[in-house]
C-alpha positions as CSV (number, residue, x, y, z in Angstrom):
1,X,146.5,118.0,16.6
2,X,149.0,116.0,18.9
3,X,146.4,115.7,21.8
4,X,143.9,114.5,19.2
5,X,146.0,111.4,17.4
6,X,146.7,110.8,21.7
7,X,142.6,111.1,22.2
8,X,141.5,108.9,19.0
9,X,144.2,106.6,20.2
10,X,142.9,106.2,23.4
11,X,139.3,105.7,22.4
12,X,140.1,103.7,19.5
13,X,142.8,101.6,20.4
14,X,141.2,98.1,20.0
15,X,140.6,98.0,16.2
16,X,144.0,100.3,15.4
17,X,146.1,98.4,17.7
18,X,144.5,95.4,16.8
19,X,144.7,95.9,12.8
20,X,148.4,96.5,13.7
21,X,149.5,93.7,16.2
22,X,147.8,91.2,13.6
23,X,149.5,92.0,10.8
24,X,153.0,93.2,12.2
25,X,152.8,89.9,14.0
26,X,152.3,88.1,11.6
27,X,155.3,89.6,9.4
28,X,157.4,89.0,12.6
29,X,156.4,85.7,12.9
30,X,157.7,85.4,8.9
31,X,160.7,87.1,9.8
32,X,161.3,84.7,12.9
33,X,160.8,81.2,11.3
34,X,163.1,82.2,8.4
35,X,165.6,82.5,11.3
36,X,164.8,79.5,13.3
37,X,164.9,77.4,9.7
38,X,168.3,78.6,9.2
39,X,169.7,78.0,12.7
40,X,168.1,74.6,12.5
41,X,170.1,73.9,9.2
42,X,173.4,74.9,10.6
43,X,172.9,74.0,14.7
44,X,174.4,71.1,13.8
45,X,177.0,71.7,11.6
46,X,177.6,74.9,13.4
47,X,181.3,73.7,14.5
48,X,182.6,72.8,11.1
49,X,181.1,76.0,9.7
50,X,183.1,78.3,12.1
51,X,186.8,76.5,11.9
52,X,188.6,77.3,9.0
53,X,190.3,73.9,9.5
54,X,187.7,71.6,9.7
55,X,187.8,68.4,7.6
56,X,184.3,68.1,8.4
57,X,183.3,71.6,6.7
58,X,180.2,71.0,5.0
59,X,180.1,71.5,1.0
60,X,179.3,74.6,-0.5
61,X,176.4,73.6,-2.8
62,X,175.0,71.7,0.6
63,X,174.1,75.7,1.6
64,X,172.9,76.6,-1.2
65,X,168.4,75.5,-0.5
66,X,169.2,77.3,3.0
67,X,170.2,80.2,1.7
68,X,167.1,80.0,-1.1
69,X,164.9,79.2,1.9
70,X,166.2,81.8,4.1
71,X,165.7,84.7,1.3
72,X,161.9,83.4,0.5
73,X,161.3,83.8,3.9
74,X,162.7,87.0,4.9
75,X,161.6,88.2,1.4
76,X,157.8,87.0,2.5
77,X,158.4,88.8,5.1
78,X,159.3,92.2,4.0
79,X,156.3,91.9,2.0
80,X,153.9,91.0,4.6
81,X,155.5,94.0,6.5
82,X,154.7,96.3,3.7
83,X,151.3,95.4,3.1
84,X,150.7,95.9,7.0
85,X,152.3,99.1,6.9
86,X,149.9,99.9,3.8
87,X,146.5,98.8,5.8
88,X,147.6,100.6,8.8
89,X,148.6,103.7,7.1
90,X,144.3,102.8,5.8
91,X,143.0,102.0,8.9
92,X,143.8,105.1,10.5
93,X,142.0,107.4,8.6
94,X,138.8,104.8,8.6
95,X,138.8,105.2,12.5
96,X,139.6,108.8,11.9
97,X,135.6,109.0,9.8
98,X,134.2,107.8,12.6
99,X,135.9,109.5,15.6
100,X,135.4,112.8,14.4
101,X,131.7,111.8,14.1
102,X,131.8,110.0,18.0
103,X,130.7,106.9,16.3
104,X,132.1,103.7,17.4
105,X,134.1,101.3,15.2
106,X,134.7,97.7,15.0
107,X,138.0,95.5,14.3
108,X,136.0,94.1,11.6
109,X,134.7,97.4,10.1
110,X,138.5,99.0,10.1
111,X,139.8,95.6,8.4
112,X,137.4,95.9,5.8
113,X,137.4,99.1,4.5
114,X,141.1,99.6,5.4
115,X,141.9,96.3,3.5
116,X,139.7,97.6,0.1
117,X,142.1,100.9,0.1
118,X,145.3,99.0,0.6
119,X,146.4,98.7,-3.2
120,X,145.5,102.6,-3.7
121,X,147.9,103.2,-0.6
122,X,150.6,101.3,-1.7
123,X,150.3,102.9,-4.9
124,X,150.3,106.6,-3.3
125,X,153.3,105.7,-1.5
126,X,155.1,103.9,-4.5
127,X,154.4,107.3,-6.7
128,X,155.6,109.9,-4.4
129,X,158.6,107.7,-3.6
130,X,159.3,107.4,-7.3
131,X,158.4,111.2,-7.5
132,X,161.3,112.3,-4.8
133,X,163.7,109.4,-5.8
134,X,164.0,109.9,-9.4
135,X,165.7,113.4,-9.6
136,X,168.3,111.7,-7.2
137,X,169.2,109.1,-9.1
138,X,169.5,111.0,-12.3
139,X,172.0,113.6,-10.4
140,X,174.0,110.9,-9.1
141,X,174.0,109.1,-12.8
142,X,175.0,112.3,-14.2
143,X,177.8,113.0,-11.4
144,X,179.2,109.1,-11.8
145,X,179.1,109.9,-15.4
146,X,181.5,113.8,-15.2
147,X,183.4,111.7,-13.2
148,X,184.2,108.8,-15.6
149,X,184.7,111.3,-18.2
150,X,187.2,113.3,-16.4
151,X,189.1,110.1,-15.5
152,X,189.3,108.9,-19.3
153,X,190.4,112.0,-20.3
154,X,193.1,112.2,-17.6
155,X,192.1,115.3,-16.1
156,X,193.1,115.0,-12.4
157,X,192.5,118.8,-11.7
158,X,188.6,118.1,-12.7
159,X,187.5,115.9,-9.4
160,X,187.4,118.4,-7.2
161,X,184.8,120.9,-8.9
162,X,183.2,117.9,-9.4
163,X,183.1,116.6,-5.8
164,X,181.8,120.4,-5.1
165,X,179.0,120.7,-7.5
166,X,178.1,117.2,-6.6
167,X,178.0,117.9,-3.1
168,X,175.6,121.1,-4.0
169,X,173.3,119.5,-6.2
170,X,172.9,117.2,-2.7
171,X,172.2,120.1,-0.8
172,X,169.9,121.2,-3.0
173,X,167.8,118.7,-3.9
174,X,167.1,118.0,-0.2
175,X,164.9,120.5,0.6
176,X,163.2,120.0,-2.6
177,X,162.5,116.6,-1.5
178,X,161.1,117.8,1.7
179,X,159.1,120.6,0.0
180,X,157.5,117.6,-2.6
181,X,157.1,115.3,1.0
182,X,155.0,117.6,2.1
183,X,152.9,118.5,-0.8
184,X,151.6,115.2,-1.2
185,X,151.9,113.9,2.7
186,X,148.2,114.2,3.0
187,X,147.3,111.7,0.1
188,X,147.4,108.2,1.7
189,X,144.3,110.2,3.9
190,X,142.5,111.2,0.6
191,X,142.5,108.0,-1.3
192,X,140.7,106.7,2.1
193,X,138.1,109.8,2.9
194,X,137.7,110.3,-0.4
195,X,137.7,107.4,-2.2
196,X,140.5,108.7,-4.8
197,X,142.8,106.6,-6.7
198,X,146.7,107.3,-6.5
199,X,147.5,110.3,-8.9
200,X,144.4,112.1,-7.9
201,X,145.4,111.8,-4.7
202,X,148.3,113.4,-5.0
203,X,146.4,116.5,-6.6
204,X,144.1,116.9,-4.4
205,X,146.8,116.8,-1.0
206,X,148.5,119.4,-3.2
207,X,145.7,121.9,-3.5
208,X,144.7,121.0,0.5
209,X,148.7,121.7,1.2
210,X,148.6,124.8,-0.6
211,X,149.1,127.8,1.6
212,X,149.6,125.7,4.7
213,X,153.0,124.2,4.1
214,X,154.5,125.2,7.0
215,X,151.9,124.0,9.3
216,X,151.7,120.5,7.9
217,X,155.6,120.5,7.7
218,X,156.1,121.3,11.5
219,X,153.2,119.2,13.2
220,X,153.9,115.8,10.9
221,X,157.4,116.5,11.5
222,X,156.6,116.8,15.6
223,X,154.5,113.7,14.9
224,X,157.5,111.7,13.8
225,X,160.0,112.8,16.5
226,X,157.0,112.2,19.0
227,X,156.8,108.2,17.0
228,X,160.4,107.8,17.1
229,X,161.2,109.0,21.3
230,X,158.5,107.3,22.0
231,X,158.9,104.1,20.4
232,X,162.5,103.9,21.8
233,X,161.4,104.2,25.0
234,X,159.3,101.2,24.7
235,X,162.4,99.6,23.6
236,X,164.8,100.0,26.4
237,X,162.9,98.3,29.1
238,X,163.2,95.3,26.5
239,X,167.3,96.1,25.7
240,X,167.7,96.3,30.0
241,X,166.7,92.8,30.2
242,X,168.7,91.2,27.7
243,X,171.3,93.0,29.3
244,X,170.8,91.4,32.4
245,X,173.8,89.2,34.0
246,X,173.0,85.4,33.0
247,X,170.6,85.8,30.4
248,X,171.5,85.7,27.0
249,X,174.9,87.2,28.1
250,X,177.7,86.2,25.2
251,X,180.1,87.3,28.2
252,X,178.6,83.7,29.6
253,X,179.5,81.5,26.8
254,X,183.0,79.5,27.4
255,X,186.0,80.1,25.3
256,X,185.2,77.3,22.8
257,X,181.4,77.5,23.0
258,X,179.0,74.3,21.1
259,X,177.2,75.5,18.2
260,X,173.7,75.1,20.3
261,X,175.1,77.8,22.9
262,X,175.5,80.1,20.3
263,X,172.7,79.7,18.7
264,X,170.4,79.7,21.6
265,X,172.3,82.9,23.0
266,X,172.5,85.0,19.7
267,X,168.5,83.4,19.3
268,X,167.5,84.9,22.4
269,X,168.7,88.5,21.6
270,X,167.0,88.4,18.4
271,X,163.9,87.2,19.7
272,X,164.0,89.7,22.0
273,X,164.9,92.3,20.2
274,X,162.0,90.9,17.4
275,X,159.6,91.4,20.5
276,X,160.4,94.9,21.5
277,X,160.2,96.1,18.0
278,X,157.0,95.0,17.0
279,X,155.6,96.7,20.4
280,X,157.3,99.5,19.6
281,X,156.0,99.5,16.0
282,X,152.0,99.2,17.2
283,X,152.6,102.9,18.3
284,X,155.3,104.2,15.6
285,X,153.0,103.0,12.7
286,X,149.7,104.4,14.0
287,X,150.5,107.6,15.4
288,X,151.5,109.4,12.7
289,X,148.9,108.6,10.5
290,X,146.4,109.6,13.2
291,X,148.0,113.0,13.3
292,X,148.3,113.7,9.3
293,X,144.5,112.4,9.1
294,X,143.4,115.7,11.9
295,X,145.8,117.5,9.7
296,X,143.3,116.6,6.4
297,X,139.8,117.2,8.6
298,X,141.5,121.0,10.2
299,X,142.5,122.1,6.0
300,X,138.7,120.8,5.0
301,X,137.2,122.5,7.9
302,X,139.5,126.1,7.7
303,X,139.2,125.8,3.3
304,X,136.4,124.1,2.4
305,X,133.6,124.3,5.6
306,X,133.6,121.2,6.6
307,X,131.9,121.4,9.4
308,X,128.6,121.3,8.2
309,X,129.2,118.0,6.0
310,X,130.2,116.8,9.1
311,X,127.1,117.8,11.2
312,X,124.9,116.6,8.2
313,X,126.6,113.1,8.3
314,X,126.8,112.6,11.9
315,X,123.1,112.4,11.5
316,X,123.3,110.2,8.5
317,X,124.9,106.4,8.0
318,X,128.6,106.1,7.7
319,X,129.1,106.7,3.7
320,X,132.8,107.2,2.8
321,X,131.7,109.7,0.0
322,X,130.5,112.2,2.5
323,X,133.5,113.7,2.9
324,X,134.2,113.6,-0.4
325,X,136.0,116.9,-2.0
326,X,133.2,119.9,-2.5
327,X,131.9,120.3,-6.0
328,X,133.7,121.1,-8.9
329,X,131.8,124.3,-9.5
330,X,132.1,125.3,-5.5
């Protein structure tokens, strides 16, 4: 599986690292002009901002549009990151079709078909989120509440049974998180292969998952480890050089530094560090979903004989309903 996603990567890195650097890009970008706009606003009031003593300090209500400005932005932002999250999670399993077939694959044909799943994706990932969050909220409403209780009543013996069964319930409810994880980790790939809409999704990596939980749990779990070592890696060479003696060094700055120093300092490390995560996230945010969508074709191929679909199709034009599930009555 791992040498696979590292294979498909290799031979398909120009449309999935290309889906990827154009829309994480352009959420960095977001994210970066919501920080220069605020430095701009405050550069030069910067001085009168950090003394406490200032009789220059700026009024309160004067802050107020850039703080609104600076939360539309980063807000924008975070949703421009989701959505590119959501289309890469898409466009992984689209390249997936047509590796597994040897076909090549355009940046324009992944953008397409990736970008008319991207609202089924999102709502795959909002329902199993909701799915694995909601018992934890109602455990922790239900231990805030005990513990409200026992303090109106006085009861100063109660909070530590409490503390322990909440601390239990915790532990418990991990691994049924995990389990549930895993159960439906192979839905984002079905609503693309398959053309399925969110809750049938979910049904149908459930009966895929059945009997192979194990499996799927320790490759996408090798998968993520893999993302994550990897993707700091590609980090450090970036943190070496801002680490570097004379560039943006705060050791450099004087002991009563301008406002423009700071700013172009502290700017520097964030633009840096802007850079070497959105490098770091082409590989992080395609991996994984390369490695889950080899997971779905191995289950079709071992459960439902795939292969000859396959063979049929290679033959055949790209239709997304050939790998459709088998018939009802199979």
């Amino acid at each position: 599986m791992l040498g696979g996603a590292f294979t498909t990567l290799g031979r398909y890195w120009k449309p999935l690292i290309g889906v990827a650097l154009t829309l994480f890009g352009a959420a960095t970008l977001v994210m970066i002009l919501a920080l220069v706009v605020a430095a701009s606003a405050v550069a030069t009031q910067w001085d009168a901002l950090t003394s406490a003593h200032s009789p220059d300090a700026p009024d309160a209500a004067v802050l107020v549009p850039l703080g609104v400005a600076f939360g539309v932005l980063m807000l924008l932002g975070m949703i421009v990151f989701l959505l590119a999250t959501a289309v890469v999670q898409a466009a992984a399993p689209v390249v997936l079709q047509e590796a597994v077939l040897g076909r090549p694959v355009t940046f324009g044909q992944v953008w397409r078909r990736a970008w008319s799943r991207v609202w089924s994706i999102i709502g795959t990932v909002f329902l199993t989120w909701l799915i694995l969050i909601v018992p934890m909220i109602l455990l922790t409403a239900a231990f805030v509440g005990l513990i409200v209780y026992t303090a109106t009543l006085g009861d100063q013996d109660g909070f530590v049974p409490l503390i322990v069964a909440g601390l239990l319930g915790g532990l418990l409810l991990g691994p049924v998180a995990t389990w549930l994880y895993v159960r439906f980790s192979l839905a984002p790939t079905v609503v693309v292969f398959e053309q399925q809409r969110p809750m049938a999704a979910l049904r149908r990596s459930t009966v895929l998952v059945r009997g192979n939980w194990w499996r799927v749990f320790g490759i996408g779990l090798l998968a993520y480890v893999m993302a994550g070592v990897i993707g700091y890696m590609i980090q450090m060479p970036f943190q070496m050089i801002g680490m570097l003696p004379g560039l943006f060094d705060p050791a450099d700055l004087g002991a009563e530094p301008s406002g423009g120093e700071v700013l172009a300092v502290f700017g520097g490390l964030m633009l840096m560090s802007f850079v070497s995560q959105l490098i770091s996230q082409l590989f992080t945010s395609v991996f994984p979903p390369l490695v889950v969508g080899l997971l779905y074709v191995d289950l079709r191929m071992r459960t439902e004989n795939l292969g000859p679909v396959l063979a049929q199709a290679a033959g055949a034009a790209p239709l997304p309903e050939q790998y459709g599930p088998p018939p009802s009555h199979a």
